[in-house]
C-alpha positions as CSV (number, residue, x, y, z in Angstrom):
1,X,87.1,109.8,93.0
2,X,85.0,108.2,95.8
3,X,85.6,104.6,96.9
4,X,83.7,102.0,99.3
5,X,86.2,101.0,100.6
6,X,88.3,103.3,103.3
7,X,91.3,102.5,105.5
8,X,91.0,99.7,108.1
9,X,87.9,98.0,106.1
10,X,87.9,94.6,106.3
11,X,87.3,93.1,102.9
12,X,86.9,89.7,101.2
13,X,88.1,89.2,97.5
14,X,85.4,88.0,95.5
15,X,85.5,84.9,93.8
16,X,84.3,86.6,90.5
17,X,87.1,89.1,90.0
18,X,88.5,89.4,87.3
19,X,92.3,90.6,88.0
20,X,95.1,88.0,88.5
21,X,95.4,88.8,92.5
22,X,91.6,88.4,92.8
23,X,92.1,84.7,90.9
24,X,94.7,84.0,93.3
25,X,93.4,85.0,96.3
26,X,89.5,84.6,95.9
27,X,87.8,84.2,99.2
28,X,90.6,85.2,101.3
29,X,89.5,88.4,103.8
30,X,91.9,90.9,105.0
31,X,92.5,94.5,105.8
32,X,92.6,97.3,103.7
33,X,96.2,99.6,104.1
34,X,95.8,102.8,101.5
35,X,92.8,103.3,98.7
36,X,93.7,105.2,95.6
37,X,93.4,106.2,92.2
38,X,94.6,103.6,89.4
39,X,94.7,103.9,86.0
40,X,90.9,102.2,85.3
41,X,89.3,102.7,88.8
42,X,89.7,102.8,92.8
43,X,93.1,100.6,93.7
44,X,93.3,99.1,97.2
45,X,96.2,97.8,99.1
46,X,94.9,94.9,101.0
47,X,96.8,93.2,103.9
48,X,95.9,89.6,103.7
49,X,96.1,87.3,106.8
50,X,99.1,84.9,106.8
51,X,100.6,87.4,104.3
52,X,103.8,89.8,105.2
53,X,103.4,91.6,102.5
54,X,100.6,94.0,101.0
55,X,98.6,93.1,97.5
56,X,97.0,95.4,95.2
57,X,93.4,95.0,94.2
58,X,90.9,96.7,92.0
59,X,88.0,97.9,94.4
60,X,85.2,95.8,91.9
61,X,87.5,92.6,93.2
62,X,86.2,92.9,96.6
63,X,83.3,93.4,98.7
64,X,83.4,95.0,102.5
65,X,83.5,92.4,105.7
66,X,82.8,92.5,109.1
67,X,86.1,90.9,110.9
């Protein structure tokens, strides 16, 4: 399985995704923690700024970033 999206990209959550984390956080950027395989796609831990905690994402909810 080969993602986009590696360790230590910065990413933005799209505004069209379609999971309930990318409906909550749409347009917020922040750095993604560990990329893996899910049950439907690439999964990506993404730590979001202001956030002490990771969230999960489906890679098609995001989109690389420069910081």
């Amino acid at each position: 399985m080969e993602s986009n999206i590696e360790v230590g990209d910065w990413v933005r959550v799209r505004s069209d995704g379609s999971s309930p984390a990318a409906k909550k956080y749409a347009g917020k950027q922040g750095q993604a923690t560990m990329v893996g395989p899910g049950f439907d796609g690439t999964i990506v831990d993404v730590q979001i700024a202001g956030n002490y905690f990771d969230t999960v994402f489906e890679e098609k909810d995001l989109s690389t970033t420069e910081r």
